[in-house]
C-alpha positions in Angstrom: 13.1 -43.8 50.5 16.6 -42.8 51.4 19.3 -44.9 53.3 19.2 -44.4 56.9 22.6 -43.1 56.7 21.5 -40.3 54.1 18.4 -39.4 56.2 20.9 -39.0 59.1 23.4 -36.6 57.4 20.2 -34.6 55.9 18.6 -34.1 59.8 22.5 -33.2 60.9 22.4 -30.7 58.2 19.0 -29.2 59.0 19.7 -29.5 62.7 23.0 -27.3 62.0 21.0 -24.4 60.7 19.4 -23.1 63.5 18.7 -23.1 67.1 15.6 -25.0 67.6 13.2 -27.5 65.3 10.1 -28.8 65.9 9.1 -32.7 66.2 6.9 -32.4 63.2 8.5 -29.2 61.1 11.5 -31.5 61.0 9.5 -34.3 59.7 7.9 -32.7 56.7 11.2 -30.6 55.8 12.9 -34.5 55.4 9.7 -36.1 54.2 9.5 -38.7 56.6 7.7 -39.3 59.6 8.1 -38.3 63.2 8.9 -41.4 64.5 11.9 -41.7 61.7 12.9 -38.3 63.3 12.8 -39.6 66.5 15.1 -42.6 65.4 17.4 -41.2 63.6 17.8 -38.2 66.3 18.4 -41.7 68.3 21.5 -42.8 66.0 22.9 -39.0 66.2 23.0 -39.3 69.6 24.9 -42.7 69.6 27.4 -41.1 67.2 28.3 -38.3 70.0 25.7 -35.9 69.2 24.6 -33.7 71.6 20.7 -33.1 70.9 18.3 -32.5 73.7 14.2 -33.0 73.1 11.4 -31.3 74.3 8.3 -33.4 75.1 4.6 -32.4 74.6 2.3 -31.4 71.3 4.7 -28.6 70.8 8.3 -30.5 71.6 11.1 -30.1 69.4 15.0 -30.9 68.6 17.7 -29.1 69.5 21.6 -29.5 68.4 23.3 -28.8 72.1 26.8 -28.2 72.3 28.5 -31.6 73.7 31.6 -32.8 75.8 33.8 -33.1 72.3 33.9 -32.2 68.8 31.3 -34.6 66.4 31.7 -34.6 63.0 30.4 -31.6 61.2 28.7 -31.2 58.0 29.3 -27.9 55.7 27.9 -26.8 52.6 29.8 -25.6 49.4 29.9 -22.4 50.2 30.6 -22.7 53.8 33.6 -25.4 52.7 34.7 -22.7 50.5 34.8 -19.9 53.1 36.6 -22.0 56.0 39.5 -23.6 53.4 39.9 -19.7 52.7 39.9 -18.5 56.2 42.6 -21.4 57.0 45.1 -20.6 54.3 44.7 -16.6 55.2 45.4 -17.6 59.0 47.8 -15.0 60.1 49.0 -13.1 62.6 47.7 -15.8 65.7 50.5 -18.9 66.6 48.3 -21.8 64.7 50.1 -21.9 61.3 50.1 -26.0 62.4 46.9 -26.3 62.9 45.5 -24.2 60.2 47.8 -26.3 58.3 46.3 -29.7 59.3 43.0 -28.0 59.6 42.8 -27.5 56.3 44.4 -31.0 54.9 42.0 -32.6 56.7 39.0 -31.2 55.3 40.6 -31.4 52.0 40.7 -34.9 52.2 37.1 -35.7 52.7 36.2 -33.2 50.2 34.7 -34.3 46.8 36.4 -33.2 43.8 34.7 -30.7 42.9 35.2 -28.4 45.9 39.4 -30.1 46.1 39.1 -28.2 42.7 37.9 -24.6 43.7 39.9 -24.2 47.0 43.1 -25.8 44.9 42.7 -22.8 42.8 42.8 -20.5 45.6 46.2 -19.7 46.0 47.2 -15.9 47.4 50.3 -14.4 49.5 49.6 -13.3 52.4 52.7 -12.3 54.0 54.4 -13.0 56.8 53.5 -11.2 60.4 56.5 -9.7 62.0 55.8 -11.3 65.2 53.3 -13.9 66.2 50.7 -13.6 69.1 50.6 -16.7 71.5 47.1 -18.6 71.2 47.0 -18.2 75.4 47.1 -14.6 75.7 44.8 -14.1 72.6 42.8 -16.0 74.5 43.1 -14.6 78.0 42.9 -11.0 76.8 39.7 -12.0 74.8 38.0 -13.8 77.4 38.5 -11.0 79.7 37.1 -8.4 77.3 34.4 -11.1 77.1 33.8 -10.9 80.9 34.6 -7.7 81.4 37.2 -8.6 84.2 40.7 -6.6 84.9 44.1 -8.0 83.4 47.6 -7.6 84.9 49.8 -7.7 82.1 53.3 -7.2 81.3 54.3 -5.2 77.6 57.3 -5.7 76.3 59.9 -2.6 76.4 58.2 -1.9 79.8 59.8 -2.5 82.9 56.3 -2.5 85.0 53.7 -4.5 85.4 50.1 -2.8 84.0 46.0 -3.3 85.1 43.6 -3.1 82.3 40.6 -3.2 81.6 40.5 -5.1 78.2 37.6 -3.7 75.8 38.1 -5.2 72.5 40.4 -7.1 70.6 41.1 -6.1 67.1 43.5 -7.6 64.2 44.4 -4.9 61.7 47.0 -5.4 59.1 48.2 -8.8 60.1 48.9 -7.9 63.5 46.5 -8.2 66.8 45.6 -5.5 69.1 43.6 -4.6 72.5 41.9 -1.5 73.0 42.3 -1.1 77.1 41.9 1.2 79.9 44.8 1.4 82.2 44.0 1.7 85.7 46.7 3.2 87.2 47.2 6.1 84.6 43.4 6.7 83.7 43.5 6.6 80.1 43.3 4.7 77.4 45.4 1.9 75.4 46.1 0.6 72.3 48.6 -2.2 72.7 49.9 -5.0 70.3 48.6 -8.3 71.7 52.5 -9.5 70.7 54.2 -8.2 73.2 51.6 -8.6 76.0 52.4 -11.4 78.6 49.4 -12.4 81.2 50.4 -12.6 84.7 47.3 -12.6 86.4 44.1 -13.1 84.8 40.2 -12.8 86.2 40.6 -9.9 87.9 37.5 -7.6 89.1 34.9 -7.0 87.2 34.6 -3.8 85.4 32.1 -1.8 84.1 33.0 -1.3 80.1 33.5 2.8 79.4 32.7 4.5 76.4 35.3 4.1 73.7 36.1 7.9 72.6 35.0 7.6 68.8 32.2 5.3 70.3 33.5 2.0 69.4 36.9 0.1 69.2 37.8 -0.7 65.7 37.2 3.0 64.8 39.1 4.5 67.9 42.2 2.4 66.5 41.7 3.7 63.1 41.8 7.0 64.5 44.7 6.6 66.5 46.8 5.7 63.5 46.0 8.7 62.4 46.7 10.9 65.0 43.7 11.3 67.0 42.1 10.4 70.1 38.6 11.3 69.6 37.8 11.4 65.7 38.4 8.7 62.8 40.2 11.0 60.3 43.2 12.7 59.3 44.5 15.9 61.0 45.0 17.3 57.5 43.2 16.5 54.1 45.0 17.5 50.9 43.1 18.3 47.7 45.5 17.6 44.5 45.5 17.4 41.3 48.4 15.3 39.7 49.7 15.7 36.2 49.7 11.4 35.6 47.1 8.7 34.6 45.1 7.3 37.5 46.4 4.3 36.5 49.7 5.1 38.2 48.0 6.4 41.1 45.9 3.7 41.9 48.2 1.0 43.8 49.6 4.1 46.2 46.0 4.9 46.8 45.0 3.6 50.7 42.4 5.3 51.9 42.9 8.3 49.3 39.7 8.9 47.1 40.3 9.1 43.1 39.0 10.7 40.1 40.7 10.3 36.9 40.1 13.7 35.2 40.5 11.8 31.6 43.2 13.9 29.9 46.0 12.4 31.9 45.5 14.3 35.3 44.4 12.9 38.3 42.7 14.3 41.3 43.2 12.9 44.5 41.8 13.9 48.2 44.6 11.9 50.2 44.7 12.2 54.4 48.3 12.5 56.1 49.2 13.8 59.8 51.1 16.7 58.5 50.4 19.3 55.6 54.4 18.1 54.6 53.1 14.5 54.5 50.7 15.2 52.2 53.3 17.1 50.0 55.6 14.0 50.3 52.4 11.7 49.1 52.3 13.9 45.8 56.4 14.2 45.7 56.7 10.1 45.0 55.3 10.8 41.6 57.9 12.6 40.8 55.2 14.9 38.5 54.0 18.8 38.6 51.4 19.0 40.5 48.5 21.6 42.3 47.4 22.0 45.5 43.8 22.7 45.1 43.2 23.3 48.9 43.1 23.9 52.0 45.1 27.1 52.2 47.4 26.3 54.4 48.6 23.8 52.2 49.7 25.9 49.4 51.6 28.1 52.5 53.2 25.0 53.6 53.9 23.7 49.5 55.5 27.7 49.3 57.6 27.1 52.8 59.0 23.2 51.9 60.0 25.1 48.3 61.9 27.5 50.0 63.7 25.1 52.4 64.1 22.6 49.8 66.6 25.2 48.0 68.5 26.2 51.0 69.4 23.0 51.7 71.2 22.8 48.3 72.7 26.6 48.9 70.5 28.0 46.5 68.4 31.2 48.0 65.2 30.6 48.8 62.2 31.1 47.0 59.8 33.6 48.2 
């Protein structure tokens, strides 16, 4: 039979998977007896755990959340995935804590797993701003809640009521998708430069997001729109260079490597000139394959292309 400390770090594992166990179920997934469960449930609760019971034939065990943090127990994989998450922290003010976050699990970690997250090393840049931890967690408990905010945004000389939908981090930076009161319409501002003056407003009821959900509608507003998540204008092109060299300027562009050197590439832009600028970088001949007004607009940038150097225009 195992040590009483080993049966008591295998029932806090079990107990960590999900919500509720029974009495019995628990004793045959640790092959012992109910009353061992019942002990060592005993012990956990000594320890700080908070685990609350059920009586009768049908009573159970259930991991509670308590007054402060116990010691938890992780798996590989689960070890893997938080030393990762720390190290990519970005964005949020916690660079500390990750920091120390991170050491400390590494220091009770076996060697093997010290091993796999010490050979996960990556850049990930540094944000141009940092959001505070307070208003990321003001604006997301409100959004939570679904109570009003009145905020100040930085550049802005008045004060602003919103009603905080969602709070989304894109591309190392943090934003909330909001309707403002006052001006009846909708928000996308950087959680950066918002300061909290008065939190727990009045309860709102949540709207429908325009593209029907937040993460999309900010997609969509970096790309011009209000209401759908793609590009004003999608170029069709065929480039005369390897894929190879297209690949790392490639975004959201979709790719086919035509296999005798060309490329062909459907790339999005908020401008029919945008789109000629994305094939220009290559510095390559090229063919608009469509839409129409493409090749018109391909025809017109030609044409003022040479009168800006004096030479006449090409018709």
């Amino acid at each position: 039979m195992s040590s009483p400390s080993h049966r008591m770090l295998d029932l806090l594992s079990v107990l960590q998977s999900r919500r509720d166990w029974g009495g019995q179920e628990l004793a045959d997934r640790l092959g012992v007896t109910v009353r061992t469960v019942r002990r060592d449930v005993d012990r956990l609760r000594e320890l700080g755990y908070a685990i609350s019971a059920a009586k009768g034939p049908y009573g159970g065990y259930r991991l509670a959340p308590g007054d402060e943090l116990p010691p938890l127990l992780f798996d590989d994989e689960q070890a893997v995935a938080i030393a990762v998450a720390l190290q990519s922290a970005s964005g949020v003010d916690i660079a500390d804590a990750a920091a120390r976050a991170l050491a400390t699990m590494r220091q009770v970690m076996p060697s093997h797993l010290r091993h796999r997250i010490d050979g996960i090393r990556f850049e990930t840049g540094t944000p141009d701003a940092q959001v505070e931890v307070g208003a990321l967690e003001a604006v997301s408990a409100a959004a939570r809640d679904r109570r009003t905010l009145r905020i100040e945004y930085r550049g802005d000389d008045r004060s602003r009521r919103i009603e905080p939908h969602a709070v989304v981090a894109r591309d190392g930076r943090w934003y909330v998708v909001a309707w403002e009161v006052d001006v009846a319409d909708w928000r996308i501002l950087r959680l950066d430069r918002v300061r909290v003056r008065q939190g727990g407003g009045v309860p709102f009821e949540p709207r429908a997001i325009p593209t029907g959900d937040a993460r999309s509608y900010l997609s969509a507003r970096f790309k011009g729109s209000d209401e759908q998540d793609r590009w004003p204008v999608t170029a069709d092109l065929i480039l005369s260079t390897p894929a190879r060299r297209v690949v790392r300027f490639l975004g959201d562009a979709e790719l086919q490597d035509l296999g005798d050197g060309r490329s062909r590439v459907r790339v999005g832009s908020w401008s029919c000139a945008g789109a000629l600028a994305w094939a220009l970088r290559f510095d390559v001949p090229f063919e608009v394959v469509g839409p129409p007004e493409l090749a018109e607009a391909a025809v017109a940038l030609a044409g003022r292309l040479a009168d800006s150097t004096g030479t006449p225009g090409i018709r």
